[in-house]
VEXLUM-924286 format. One record per residue (C-alpha): residue in three letters; x, y, z. Coordinates in nm, 2 decimals. Example, Ala and Ser with C-alpha at 12.3 -4.5 7.8 and 13.67 -1.06 7.14 Angstrom:
2
MARPA   residu       xx       yy       zz
MARPA      Ala     1.23    -0.45     0.78
MARPA      Ser     1.37    -0.11     0.71
//
This chain:
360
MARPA   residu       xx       yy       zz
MARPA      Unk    10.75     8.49     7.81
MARPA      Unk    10.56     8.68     8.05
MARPA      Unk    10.27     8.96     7.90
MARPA      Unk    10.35     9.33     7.95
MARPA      Unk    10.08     9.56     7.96
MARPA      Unk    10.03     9.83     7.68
MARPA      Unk    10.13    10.19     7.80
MARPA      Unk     9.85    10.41     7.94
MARPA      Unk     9.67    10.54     7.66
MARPA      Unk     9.28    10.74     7.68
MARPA      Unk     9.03    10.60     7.46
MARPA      Unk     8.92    10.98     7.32
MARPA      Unk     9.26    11.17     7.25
MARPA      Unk     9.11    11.48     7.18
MARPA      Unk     9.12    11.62     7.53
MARPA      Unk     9.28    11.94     7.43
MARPA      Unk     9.63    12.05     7.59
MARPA      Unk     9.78    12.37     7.63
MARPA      Unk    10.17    12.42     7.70
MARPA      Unk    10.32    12.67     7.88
MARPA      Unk    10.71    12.68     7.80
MARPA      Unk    10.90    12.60     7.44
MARPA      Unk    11.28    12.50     7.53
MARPA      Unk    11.43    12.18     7.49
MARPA      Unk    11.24    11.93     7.67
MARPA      Unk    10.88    12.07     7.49
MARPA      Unk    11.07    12.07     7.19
MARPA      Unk    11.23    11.79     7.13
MARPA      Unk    11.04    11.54     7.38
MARPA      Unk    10.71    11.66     7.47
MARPA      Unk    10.58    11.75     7.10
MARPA      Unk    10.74    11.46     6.93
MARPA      Unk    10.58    11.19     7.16
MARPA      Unk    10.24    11.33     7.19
MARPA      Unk    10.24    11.39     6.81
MARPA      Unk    10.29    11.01     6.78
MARPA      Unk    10.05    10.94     7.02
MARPA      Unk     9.78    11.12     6.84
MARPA      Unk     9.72    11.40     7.11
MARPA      Unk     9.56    11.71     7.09
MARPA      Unk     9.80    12.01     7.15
MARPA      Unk     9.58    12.30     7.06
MARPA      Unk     9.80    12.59     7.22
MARPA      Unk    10.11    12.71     7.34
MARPA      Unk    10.29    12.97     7.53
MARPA      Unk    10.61    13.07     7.60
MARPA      Unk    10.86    13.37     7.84
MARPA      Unk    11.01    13.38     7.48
MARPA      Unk    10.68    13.43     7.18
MARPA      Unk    10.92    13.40     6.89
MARPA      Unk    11.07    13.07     7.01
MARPA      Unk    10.67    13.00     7.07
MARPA      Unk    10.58    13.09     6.71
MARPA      Unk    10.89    12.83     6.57
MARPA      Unk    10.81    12.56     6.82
MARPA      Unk    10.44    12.57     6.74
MARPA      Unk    10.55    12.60     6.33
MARPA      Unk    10.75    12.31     6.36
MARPA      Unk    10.45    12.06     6.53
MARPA      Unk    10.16    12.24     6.37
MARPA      Unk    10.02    12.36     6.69
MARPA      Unk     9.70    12.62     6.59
MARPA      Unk     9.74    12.91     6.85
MARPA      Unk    10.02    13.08     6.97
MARPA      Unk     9.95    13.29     7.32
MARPA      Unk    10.18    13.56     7.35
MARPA      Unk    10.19    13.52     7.72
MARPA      Unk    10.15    13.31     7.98
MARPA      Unk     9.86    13.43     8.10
MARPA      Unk     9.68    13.47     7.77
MARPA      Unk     9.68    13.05     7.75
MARPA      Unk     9.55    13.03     8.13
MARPA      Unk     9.26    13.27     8.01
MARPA      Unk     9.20    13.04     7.72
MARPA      Unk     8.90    12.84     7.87
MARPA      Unk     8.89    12.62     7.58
MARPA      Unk     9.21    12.42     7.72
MARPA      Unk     9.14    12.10     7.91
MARPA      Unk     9.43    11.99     8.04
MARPA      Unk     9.80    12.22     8.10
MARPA      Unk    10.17    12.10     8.06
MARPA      Unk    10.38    12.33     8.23
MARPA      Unk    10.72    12.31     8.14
MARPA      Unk    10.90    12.55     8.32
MARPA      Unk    11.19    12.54     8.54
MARPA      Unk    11.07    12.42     8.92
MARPA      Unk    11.14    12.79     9.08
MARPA      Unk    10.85    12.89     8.85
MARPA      Unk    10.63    12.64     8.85
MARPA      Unk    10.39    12.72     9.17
MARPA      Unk    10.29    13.05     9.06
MARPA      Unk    10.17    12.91     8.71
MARPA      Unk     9.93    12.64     8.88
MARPA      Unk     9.81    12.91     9.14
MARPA      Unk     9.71    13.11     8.86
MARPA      Unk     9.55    12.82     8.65
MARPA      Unk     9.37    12.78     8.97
MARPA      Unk     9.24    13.07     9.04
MARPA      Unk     9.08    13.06     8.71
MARPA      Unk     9.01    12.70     8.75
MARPA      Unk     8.88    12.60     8.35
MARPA      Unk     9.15    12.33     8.37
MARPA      Unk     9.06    12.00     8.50
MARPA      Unk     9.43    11.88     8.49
MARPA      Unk     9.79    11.99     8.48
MARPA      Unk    10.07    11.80     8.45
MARPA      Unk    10.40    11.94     8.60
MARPA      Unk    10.78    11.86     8.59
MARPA      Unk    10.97    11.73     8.83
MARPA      Unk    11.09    11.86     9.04
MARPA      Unk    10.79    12.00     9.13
MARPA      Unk    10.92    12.28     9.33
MARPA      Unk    11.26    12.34     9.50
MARPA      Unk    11.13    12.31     9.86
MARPA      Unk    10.92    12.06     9.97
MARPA      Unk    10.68    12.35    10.15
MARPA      Unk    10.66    12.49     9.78
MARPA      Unk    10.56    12.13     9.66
MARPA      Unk    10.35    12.07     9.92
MARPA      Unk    10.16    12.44     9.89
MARPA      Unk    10.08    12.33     9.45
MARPA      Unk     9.92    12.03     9.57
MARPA      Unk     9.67    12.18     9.87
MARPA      Unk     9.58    12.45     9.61
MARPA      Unk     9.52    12.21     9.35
MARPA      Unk     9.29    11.97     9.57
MARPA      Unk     9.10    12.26     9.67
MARPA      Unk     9.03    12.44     9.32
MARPA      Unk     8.90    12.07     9.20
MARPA      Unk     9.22    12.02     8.97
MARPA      Unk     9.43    11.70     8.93
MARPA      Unk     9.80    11.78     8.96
MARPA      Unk    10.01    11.51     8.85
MARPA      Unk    10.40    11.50     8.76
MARPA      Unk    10.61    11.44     8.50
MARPA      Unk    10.80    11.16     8.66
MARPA      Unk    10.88    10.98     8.27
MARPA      Unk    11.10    10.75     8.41
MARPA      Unk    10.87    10.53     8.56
MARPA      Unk    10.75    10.50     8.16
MARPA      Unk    11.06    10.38     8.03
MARPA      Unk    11.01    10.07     7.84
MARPA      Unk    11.26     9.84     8.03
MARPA      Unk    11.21    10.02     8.36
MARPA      Unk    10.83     9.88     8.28
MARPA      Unk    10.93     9.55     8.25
MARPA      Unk    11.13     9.60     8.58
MARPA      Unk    10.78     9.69     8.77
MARPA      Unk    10.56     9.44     8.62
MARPA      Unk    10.83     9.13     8.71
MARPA      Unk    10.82     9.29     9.06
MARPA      Unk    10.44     9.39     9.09
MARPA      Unk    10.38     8.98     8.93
MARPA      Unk    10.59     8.82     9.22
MARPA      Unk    10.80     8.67     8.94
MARPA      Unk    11.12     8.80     9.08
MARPA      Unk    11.04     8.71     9.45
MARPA      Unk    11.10     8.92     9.74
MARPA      Unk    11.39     9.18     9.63
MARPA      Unk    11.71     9.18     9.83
MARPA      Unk    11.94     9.45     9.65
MARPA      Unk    11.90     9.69     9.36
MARPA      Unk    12.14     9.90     9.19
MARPA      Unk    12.06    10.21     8.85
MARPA      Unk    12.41    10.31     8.80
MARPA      Unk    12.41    10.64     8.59
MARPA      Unk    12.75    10.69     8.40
MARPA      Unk    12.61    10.96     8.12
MARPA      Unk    12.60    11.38     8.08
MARPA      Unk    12.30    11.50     8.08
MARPA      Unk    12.15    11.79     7.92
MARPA      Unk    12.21    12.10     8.18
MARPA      Unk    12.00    12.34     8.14
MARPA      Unk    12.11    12.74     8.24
MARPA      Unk    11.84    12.80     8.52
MARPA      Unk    11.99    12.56     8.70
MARPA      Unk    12.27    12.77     8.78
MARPA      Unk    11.97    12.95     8.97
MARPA      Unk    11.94    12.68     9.22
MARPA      Unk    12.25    12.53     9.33
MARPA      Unk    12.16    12.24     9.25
MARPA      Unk    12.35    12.03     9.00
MARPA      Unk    12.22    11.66     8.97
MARPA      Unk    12.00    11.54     9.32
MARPA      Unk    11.69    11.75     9.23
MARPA      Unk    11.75    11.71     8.84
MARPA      Unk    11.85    11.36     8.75
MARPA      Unk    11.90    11.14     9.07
MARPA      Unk    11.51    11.22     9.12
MARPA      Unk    11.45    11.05     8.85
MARPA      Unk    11.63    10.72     9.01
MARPA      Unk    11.46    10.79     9.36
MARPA      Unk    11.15    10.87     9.21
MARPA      Unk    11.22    10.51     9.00
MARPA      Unk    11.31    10.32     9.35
MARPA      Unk    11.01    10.40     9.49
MARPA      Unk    10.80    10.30     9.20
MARPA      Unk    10.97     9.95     9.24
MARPA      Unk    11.01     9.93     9.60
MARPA      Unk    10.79    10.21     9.82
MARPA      Unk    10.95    10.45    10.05
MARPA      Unk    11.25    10.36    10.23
MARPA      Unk    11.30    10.37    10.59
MARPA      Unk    11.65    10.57    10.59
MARPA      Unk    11.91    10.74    10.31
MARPA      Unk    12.27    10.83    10.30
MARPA      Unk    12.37    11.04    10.03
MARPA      Unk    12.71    11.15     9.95
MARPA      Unk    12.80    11.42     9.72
MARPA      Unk    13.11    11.58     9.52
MARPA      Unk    13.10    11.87     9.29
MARPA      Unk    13.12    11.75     8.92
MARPA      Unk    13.49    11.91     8.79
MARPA      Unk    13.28    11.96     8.43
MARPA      Unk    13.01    12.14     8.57
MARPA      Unk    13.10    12.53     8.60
MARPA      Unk    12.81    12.70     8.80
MARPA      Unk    12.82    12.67     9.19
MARPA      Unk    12.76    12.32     9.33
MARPA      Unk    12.80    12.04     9.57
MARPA      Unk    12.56    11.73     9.45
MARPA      Unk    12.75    11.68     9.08
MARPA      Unk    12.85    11.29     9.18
MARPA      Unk    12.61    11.11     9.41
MARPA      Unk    12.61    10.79     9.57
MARPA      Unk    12.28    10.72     9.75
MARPA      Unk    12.16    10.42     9.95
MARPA      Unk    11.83    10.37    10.07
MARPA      Unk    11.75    10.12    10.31
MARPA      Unk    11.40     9.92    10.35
MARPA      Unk    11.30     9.76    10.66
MARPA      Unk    11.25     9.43    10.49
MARPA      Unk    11.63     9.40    10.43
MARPA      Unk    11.61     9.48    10.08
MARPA      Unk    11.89     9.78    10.00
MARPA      Unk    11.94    10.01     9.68
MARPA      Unk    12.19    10.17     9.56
MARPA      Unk    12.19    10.51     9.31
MARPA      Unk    12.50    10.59     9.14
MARPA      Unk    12.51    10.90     8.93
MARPA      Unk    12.81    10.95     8.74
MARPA      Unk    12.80    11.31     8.54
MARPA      Unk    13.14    11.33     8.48
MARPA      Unk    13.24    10.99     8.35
MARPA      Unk    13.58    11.04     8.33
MARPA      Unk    13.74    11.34     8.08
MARPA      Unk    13.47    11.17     7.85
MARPA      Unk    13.47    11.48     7.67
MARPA      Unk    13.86    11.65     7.72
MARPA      Unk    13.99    11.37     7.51
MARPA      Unk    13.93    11.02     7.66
MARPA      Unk    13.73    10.77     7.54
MARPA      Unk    13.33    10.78     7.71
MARPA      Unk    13.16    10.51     7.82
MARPA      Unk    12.86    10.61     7.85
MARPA      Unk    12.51    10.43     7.99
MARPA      Unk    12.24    10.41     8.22
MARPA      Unk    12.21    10.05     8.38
MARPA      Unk    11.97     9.89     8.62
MARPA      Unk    11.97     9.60     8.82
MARPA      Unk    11.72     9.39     9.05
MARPA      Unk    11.80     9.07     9.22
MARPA      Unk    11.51     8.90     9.38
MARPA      Unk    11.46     8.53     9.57
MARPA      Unk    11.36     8.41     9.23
MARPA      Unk    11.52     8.59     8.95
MARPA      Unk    11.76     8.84     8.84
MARPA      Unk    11.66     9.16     8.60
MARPA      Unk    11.89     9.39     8.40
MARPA      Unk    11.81     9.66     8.24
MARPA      Unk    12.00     9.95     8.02
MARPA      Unk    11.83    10.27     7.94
MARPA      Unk    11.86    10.41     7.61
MARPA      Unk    11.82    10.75     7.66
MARPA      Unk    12.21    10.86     7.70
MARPA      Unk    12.26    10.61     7.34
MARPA      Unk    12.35    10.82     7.04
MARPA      Unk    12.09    10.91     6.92
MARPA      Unk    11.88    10.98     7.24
MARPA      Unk    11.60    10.76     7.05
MARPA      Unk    11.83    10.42     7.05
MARPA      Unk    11.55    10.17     7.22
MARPA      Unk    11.57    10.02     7.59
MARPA      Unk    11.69     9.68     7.65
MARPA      Unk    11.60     9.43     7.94
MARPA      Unk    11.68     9.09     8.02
MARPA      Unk    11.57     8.84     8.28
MARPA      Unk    11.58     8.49     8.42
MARPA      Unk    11.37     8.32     8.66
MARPA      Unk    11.46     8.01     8.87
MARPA      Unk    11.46     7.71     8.64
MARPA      Unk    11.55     7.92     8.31
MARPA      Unk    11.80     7.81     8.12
MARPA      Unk    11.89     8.13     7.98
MARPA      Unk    11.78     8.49     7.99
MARPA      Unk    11.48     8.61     7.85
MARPA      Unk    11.54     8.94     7.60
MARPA      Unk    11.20     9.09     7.56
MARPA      Unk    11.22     9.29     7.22
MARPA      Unk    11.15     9.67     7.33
MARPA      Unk    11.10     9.93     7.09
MARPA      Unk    11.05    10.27     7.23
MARPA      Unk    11.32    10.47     7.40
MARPA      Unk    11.29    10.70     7.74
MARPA      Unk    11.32    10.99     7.53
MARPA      Unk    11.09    11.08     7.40
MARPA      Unk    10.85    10.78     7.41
MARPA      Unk    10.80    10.81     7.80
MARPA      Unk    10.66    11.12     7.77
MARPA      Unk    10.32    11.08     7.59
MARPA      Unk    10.29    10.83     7.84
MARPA      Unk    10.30    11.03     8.16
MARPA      Unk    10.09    11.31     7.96
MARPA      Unk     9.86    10.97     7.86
MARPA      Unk     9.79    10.87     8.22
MARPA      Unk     9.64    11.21     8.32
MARPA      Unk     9.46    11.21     8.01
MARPA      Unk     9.32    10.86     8.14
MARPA      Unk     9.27    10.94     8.46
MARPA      Unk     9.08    11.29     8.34
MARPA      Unk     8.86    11.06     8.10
MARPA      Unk     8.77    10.82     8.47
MARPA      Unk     8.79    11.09     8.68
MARPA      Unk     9.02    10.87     8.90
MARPA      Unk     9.37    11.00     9.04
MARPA      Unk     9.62    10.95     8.77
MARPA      Unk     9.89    10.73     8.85
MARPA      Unk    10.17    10.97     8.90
MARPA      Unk     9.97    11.18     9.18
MARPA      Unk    10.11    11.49     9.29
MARPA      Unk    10.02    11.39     9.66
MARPA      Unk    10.23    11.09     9.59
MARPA      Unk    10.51    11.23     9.42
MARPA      Unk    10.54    11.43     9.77
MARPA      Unk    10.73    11.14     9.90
MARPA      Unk    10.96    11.15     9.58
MARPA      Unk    11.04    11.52     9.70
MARPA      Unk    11.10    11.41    10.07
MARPA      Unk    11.35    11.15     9.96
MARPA      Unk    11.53    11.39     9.72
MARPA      Unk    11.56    11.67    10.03
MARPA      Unk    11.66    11.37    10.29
MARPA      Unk    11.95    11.28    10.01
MARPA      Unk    12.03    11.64    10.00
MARPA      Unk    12.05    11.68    10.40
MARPA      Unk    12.24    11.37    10.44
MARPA      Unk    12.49    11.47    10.18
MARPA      Unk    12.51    11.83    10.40
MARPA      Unk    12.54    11.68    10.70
MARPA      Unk    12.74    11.31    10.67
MARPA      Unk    12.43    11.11    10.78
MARPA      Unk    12.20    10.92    10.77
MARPA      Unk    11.79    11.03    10.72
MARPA      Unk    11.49    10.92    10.75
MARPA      Unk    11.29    11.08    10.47
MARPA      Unk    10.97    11.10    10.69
MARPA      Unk    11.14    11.36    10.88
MARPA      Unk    11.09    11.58    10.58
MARPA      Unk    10.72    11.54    10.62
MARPA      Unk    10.67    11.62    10.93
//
């Protein structure tokens, strides 16, 4: 069985965080993960200070900021995680910067909703000295690890097709009624965002869209069906089912998240357990190489969520003990924005895009 390398963890976890925003995904993911990782949340702030006060109760966090900008005047705070929705996002980092005590902050996904906005956090980042990096947790998910490393080792050979096909409801959350936007810049990032981490940037996408019938607030991208196509022949395919069926007006669900690789020289499947009940239930992968027998089940223990995410907050704390570029850059994840907005163009206008368009 082949070795798979430990998740990105510093050697001094004290590096002390502050978070700005208390919903959902800092409750129940954020917190939980970094607790188990032994990091060193030391503040928090929030739009809402009571739901501040019971988030920071509930993980033991020392100070509670009663706004915003009472945590980016706290100088004591190394590194920030801002988790807020993506409209808000920019004018939190250009106020950490302007104050520039931060050496790091580590920002959802998306990272704005334009790609000008995106593109606008990283410049003043790079020029107040800070390292910007994004909370891209898929990549970080146990079996989409093993996925990388069989691909990054040659083990699978050159890649000819790859599939994730998404058949799960996620988590909604009510600002996205703000942007239009139901499931390209909120959940098939991740998978884009995952493609690329397996396979680079592809040369073209075609994207096509229908409204979800579950989802209420005004959209067009609920089901997507993306293909992205790589010079090299290789092509990879994105389904992302929200709907499911009536999995929740009376029909039985079946619900997952699979994923797929076939190379010259061995197959990889993976499921995600992030959609299991509970959210916790662990990954699984499988693989077989030319010659085996049989496939190869490597026993994974950690989930997607939460697990993933004290490792995307672990590799900026790595890469703010080296002082090297973490490996989910914000000048990187650019490209993860420009293939989102080429899915959302072609899904506009029936064709096909070449996501360096958006970049230039």
């Amino acid at each position: 069985m082949l070795e798979f390398p430990p998740p990105p963890r510093p050697r001094n976890p004290d590096t002390k965080i502050g978070i700005l925003g208390s919903g959902f995904i800092v409750n129940d993911c954020h917190l939980p993960s970094y607790h188990t990782a032994g990091f060193n949340v030391t503040a928090i702030a929030s739009r809402n200070p009571e739901n501040a006060i019971q988030v920071a109760e509930t993980h033991n966090i020392p100070t509670v900021h009663q706004t915003f900008e009472a945590l980016l005047d706290d100088a004591s705070i190394e590194v920030l995680d801002i988790a807020v929705p993506p409209q808000h996002q920019l004018a939190l980092i250009r106020a950490a910067c302007e104050r520039g005590t931060a050496k790091a902050i580590l920002a959802q996904k998306p990272l704005a909703l334009n790609y000008a906005d995106a593109v606008a956090a990283v410049d003043v980042c790079a020029a107040a000295g800070i390292t910007l990096s994004i909370n891209q947790n898929m990549r970080y998910d146990p079996s989409v690890r093993v996925g990388h490393h069989l691909l990054e080792t040659g083990s699978l050979g050159d890649p000819v097709f790859a599939t994730i096909d998404m058949r799960g409801i996620p988590h909604w959350q009510p600002w996205q009624a703000d942007t239009g936007s139901a499931t390209l810049r909120i959940m098939s990032i991740h998978h884009l965002d995952c493609m690329r981490h397996w396979f680079g940037d592809p040369t073209r996408v075609y994207c096509s869209t229908r409204p979800d019938p579950r989802t209420k607030f005004p959209h067009s991208d609920g089901i997507c069906t993306t293909i992205l196509e790589y010079d090299s022949g290789l092509r990879a395919v994105i389904i992302d089912d929200v709907w499911t069926g009536p999995a929740r007006e009376g029909c039985p669900a079946d619900i997952r998240i699979e994923w797929r690789i076939e190379g010259m020289s061995g197959l990889a499947i993976g499921e995600i357990g992030w959609c299991q009940d509970p959210y916790t239930t662990p990954s699984t992968v499988r693989y077989a190489l030319q010659g085996n027998d049989t496939f190869t089940h490597p026993e994974l223990t950690r989930s997607w969520f939460p697990d993933a995410f004290a490792d995307t907050m672990g590799q900026l704390l790595v890469a703010v003990e080296t002082n090297d570029a973490p490996a989910i850059s914000a000048s990187d994840n650019l490209h993860t924005l420009a293939l989102v907005e080429a899915a959302v163009l072609s899904a506009a206008e029936h064709h096909v895009v070449d996501p360096a368009t958006i970049t230039s």
